[in-house]
Backbone as CSV, one residue per row, in Angstrom:
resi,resn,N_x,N_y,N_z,CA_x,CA_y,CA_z,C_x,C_y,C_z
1,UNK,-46.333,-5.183,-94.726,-46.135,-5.857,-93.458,-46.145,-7.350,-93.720
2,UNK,-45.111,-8.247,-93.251,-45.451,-9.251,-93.085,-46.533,-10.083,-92.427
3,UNK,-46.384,-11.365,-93.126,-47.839,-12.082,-92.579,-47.840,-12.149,-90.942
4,UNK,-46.488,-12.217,-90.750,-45.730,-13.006,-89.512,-46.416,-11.969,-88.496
5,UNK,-45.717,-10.448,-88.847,-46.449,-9.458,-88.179,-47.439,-9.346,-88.259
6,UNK,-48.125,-9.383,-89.152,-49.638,-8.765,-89.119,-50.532,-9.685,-88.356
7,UNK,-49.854,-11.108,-87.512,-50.358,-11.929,-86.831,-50.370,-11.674,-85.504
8,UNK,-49.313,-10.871,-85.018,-49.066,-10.183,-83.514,-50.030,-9.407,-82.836
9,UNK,-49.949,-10.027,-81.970,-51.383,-9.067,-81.307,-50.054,-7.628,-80.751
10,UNK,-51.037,-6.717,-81.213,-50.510,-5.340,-80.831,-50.669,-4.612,-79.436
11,UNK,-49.456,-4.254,-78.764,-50.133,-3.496,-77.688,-48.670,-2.396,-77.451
12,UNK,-48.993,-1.352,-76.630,-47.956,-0.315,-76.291,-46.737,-0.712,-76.459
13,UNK,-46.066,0.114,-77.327,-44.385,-0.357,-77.227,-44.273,0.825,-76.461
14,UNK,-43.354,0.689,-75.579,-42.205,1.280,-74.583,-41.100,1.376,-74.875
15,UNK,-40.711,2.083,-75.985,-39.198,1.824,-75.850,-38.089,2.530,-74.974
16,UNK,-37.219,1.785,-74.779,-36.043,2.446,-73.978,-34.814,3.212,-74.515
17,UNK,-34.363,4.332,-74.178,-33.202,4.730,-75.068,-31.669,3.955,-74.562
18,UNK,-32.212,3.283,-73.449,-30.873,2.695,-72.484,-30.094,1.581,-73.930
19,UNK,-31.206,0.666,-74.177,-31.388,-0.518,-74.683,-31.746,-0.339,-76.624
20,UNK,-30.961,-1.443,-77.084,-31.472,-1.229,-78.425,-32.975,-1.679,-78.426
21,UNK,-33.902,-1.303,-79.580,-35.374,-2.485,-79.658,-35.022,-3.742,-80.367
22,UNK,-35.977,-4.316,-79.707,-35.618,-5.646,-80.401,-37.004,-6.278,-81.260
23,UNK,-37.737,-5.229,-82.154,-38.452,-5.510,-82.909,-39.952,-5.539,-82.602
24,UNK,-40.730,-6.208,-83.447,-41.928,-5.802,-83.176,-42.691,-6.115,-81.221
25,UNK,-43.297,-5.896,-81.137,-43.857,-5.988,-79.178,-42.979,-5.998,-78.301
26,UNK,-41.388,-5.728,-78.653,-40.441,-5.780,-77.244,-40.860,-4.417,-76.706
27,UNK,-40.744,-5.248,-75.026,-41.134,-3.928,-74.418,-42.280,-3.111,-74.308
28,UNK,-42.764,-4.469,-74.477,-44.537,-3.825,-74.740,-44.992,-3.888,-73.468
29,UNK,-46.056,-3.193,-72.861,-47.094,-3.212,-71.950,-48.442,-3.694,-72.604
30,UNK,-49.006,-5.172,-71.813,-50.175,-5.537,-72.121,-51.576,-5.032,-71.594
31,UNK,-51.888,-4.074,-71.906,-53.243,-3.469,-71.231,-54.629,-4.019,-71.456
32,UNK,-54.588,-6.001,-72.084,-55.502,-6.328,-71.852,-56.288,-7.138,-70.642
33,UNK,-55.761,-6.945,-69.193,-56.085,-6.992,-68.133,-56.405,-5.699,-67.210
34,UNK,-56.283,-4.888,-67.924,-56.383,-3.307,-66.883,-57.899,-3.423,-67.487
35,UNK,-58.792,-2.248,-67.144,-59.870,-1.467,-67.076,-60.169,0.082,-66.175
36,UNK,-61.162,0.800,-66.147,-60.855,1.893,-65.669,-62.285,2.196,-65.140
37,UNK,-62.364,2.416,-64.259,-63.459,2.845,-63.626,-63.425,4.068,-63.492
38,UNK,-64.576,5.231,-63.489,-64.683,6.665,-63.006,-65.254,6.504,-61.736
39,UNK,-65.135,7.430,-60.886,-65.584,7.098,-59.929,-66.113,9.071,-59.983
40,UNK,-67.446,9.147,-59.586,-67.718,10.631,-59.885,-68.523,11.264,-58.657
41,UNK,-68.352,11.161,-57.618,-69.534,11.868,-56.208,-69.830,9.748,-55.825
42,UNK,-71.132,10.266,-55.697,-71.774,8.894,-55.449,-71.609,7.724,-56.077
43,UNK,-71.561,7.903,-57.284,-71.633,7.621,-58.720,-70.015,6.869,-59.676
44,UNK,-70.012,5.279,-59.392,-68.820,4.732,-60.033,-69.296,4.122,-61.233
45,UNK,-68.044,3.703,-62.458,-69.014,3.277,-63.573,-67.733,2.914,-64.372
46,UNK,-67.794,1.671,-65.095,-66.827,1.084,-65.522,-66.516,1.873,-67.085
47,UNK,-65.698,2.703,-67.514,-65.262,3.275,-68.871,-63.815,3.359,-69.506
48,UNK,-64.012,1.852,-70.129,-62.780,1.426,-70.271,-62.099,2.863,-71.705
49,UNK,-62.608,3.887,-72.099,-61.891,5.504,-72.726,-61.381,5.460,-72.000
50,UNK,-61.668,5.742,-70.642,-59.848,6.366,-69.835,-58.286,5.502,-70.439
51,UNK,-58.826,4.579,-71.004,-57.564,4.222,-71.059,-56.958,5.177,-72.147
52,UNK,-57.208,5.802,-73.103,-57.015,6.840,-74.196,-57.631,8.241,-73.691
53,UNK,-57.730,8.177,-72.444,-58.239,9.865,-71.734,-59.507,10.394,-72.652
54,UNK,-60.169,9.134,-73.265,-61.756,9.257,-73.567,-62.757,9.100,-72.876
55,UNK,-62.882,9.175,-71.250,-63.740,8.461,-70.929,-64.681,9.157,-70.959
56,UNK,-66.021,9.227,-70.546,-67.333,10.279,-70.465,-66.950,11.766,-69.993
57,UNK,-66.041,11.954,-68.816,-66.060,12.829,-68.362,-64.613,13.631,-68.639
58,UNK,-64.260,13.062,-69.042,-62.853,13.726,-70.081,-63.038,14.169,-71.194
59,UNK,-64.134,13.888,-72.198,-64.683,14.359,-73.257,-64.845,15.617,-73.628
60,UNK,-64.454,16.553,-74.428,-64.469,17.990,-74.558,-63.757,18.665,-73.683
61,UNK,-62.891,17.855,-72.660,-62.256,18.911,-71.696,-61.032,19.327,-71.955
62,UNK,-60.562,20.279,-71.961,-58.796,21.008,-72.021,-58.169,20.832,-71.145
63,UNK,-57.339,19.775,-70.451,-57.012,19.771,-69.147,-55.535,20.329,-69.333
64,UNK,-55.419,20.764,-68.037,-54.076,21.846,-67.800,-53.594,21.111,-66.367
65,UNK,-52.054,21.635,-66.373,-51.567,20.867,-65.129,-51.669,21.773,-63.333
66,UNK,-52.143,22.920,-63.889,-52.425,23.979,-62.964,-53.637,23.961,-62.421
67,UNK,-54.068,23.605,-61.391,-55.357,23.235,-60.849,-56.177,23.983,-60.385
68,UNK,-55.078,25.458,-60.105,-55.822,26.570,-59.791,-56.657,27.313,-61.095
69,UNK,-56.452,26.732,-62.375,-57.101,27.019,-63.511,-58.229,26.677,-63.453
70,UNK,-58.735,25.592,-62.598,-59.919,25.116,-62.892,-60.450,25.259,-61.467
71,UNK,-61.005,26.577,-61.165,-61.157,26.841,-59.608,-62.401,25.978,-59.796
72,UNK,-63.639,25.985,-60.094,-64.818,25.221,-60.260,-65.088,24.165,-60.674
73,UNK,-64.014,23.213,-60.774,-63.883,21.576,-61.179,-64.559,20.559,-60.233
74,UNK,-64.741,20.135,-60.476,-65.780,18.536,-59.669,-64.253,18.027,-59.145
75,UNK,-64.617,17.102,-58.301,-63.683,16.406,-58.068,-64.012,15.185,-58.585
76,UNK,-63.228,14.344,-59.147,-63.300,12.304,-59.620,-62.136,12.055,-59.660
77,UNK,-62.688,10.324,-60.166,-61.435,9.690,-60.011,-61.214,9.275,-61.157
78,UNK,-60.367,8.736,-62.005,-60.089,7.122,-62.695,-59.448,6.528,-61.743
79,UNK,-60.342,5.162,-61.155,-59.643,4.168,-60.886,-58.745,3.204,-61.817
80,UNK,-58.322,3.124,-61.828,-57.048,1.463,-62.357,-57.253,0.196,-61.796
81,UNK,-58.083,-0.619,-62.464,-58.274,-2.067,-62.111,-57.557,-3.221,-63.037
82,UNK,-56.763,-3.698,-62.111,-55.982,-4.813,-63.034,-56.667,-6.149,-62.096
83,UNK,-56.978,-7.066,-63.306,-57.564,-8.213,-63.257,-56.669,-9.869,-63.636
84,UNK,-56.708,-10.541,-62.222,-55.843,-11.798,-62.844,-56.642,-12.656,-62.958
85,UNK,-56.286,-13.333,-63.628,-57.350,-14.470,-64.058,-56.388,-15.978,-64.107
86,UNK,-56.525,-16.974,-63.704,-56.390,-18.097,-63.449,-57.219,-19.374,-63.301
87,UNK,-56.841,-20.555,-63.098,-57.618,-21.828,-63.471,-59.160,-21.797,-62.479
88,UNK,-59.143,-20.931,-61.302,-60.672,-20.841,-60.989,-61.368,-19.544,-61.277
89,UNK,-60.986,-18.697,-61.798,-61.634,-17.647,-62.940,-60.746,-16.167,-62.305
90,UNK,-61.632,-15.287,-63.157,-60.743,-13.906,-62.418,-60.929,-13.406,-61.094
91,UNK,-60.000,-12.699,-60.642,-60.358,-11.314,-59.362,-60.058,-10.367,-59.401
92,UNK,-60.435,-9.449,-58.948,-59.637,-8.036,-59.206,-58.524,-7.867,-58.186
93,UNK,-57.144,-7.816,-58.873,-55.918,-7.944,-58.361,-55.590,-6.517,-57.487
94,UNK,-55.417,-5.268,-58.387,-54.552,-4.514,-57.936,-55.641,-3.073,-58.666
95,UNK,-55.802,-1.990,-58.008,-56.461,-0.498,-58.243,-55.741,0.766,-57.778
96,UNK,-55.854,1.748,-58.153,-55.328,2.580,-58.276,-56.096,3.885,-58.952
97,UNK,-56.250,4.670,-57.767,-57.184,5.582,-58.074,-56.153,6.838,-58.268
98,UNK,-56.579,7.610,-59.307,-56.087,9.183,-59.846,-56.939,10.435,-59.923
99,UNK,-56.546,11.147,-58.715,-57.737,12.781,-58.916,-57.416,13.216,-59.803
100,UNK,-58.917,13.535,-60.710,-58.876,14.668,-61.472,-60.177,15.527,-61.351
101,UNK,-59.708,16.828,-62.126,-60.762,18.332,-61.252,-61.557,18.589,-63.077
102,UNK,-62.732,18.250,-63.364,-63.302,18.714,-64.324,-64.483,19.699,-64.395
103,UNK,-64.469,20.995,-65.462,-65.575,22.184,-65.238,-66.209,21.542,-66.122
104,UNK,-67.027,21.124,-66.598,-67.663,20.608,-68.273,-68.024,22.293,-68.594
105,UNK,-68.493,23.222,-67.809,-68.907,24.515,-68.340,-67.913,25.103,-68.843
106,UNK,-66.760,24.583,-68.438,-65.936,26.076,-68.708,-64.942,25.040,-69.480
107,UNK,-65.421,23.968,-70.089,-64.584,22.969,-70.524,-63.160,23.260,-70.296
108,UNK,-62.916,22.536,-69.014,-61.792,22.923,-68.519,-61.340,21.805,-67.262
109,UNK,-60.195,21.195,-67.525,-59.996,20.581,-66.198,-58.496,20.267,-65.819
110,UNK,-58.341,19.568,-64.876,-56.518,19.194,-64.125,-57.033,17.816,-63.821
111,UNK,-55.365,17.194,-64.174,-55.268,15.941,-63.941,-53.422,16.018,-64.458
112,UNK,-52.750,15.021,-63.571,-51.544,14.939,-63.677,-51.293,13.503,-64.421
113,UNK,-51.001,14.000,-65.819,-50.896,12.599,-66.784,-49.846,11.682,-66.176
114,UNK,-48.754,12.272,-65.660,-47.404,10.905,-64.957,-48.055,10.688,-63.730
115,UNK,-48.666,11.154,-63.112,-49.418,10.855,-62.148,-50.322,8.804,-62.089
116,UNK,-51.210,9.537,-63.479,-52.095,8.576,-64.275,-51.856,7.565,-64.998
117,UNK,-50.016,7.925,-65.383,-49.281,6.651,-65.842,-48.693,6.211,-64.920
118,UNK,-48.185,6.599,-63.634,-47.521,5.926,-62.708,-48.363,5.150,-62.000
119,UNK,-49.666,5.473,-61.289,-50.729,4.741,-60.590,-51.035,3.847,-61.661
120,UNK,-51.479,3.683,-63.131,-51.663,2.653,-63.809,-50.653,1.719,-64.255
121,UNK,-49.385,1.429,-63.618,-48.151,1.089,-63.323,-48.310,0.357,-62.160
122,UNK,-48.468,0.820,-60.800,-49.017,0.268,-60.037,-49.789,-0.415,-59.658
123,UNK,-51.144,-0.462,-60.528,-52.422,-0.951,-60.656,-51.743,-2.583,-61.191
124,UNK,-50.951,-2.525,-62.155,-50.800,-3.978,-63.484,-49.850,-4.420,-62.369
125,UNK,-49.401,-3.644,-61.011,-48.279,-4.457,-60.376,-48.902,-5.178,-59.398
126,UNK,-50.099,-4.987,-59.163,-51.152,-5.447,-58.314,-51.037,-4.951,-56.868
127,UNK,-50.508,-3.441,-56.666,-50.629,-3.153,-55.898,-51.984,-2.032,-55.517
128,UNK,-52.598,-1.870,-54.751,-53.625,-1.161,-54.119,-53.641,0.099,-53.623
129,UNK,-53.858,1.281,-54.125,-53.525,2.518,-54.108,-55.103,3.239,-53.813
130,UNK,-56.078,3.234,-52.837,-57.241,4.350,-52.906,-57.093,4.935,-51.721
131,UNK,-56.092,5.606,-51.272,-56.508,5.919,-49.978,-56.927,7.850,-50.383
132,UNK,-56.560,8.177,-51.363,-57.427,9.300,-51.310,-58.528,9.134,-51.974
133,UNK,-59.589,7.899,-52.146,-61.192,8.327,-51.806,-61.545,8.255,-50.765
134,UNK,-62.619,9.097,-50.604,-63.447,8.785,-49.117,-64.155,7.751,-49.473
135,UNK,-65.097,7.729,-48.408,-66.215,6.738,-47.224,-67.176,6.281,-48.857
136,UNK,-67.370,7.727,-49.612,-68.614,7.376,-50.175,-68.076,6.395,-51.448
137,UNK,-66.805,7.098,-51.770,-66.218,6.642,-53.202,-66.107,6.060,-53.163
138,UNK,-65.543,5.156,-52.051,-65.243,3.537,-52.039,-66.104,3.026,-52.269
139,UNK,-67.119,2.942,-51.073,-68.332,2.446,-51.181,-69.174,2.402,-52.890
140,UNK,-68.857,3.592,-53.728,-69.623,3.509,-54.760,-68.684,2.451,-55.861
141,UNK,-67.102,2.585,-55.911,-66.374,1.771,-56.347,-66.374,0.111,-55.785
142,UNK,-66.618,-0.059,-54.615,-66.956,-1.116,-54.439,-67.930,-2.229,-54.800
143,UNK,-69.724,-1.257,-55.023,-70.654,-1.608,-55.353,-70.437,-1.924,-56.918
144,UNK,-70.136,-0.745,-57.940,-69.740,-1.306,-58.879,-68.734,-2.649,-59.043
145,UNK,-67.642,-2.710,-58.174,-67.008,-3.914,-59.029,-67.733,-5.037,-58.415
146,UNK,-68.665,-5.019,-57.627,-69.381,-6.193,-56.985,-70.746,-6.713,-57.972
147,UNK,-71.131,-5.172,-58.241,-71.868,-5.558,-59.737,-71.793,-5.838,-60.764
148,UNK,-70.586,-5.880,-61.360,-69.782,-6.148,-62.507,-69.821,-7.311,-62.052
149,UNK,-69.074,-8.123,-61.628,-68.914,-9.214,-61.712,-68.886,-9.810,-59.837
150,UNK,-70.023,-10.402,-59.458,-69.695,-10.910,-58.250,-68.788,-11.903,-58.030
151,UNK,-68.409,-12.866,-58.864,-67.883,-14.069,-58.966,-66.408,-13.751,-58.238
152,UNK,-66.141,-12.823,-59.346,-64.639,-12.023,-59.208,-64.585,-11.211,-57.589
153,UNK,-65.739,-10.741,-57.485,-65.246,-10.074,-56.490,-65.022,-11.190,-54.863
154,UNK,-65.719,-12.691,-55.009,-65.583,-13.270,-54.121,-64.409,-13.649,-54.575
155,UNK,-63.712,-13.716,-55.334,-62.026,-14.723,-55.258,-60.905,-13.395,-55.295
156,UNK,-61.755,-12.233,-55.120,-60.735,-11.030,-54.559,-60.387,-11.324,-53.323
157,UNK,-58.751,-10.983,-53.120,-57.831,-11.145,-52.195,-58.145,-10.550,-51.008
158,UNK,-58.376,-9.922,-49.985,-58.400,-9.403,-48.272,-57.499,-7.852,-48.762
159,UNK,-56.599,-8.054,-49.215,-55.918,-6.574,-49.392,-56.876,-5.448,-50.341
160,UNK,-57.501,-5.861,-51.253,-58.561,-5.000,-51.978,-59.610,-4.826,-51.250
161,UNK,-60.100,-6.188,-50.563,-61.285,-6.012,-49.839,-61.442,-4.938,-48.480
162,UNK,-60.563,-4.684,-47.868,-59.924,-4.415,-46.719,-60.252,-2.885,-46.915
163,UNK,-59.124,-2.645,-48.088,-58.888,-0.728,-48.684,-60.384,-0.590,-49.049
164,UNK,-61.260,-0.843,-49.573,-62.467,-0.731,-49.709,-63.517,-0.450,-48.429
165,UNK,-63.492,-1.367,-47.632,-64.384,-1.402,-46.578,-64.133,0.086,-45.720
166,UNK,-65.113,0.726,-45.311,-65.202,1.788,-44.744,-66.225,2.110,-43.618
């Protein structure tokens, strides 16, 4: 590898079959502004594995796209938090929450991966996607990103704040 390359910061290539590539990072997606929250019952918690479908509660599981496979699955989320950051510090821009159904007993669960790439698509576009959590999830997703970082969460925009409040 060249020096030249081996200087590039690396992130997802995307390539297109429309389009020729045009070498090393074209067409890349930068996923160092996303993060991923679980959001689990009461219980939210920042685990940036989801981004590689490692997070705590994905761990050991077989997930299938048939949901009726996993009649005894929990219900959660991965949220999608994309973060902008600018000359008076960051906020959390844009989220995007994705159901998934996990048994840990029967190591077994559902989750729709284009699902999980399309909402995390949405998330980096800074648009706001939770309307399937409830009252509590929000509330527990909220508390977390308020605990993470309060700073951020006061220079968050009215449109995040808003989908949150319950």
């Amino acid at each position: 590898m060249s020096e030249q390359n081996a200087n590039k910061k690396l992130a997802l290539n995307i390539v297109s079959g429309k389009a020729a590539h045009k070498g090393f990072g074209a067409g890349s997606i930068d996923l160092s502004n996303v993060s991923a929250v679980i959001v689990d019952g009461g219980e939210a918690y920042v685990d940036n594995g989801a981004l590689h479908a490692k997070s705590r509660v994905e761990k050991g599981i077989k997930f299938v796209a048939d949901r009726g496979e996993v009649p005894n699955g929990r219900r959660c989320f991965i949220v999608w938090v994309a973060v902008d950051r600018d000359e008076d510090g960051g906020r959390y821009a844009g989220l995007a929450a994705c159901e998934m159904a996990v048994d840990p007993e029967a190591r077994r669960g559902w989750k729709v991966l284009a699902e999980h790439v399309n909402r995390m698509d949405r998330a980096m576009k800074r648009q706001v996607l939770v309307e399937n959590l409830n009252g509590e999830e929000k509330a527990a997703l909220k508390r977390t990103l308020v605990d993470t970082n309060p700073q951020w969460w006061e220079r968050t925009g009215e449109d995040v704040k808003q989908a949150l409040a319950d």
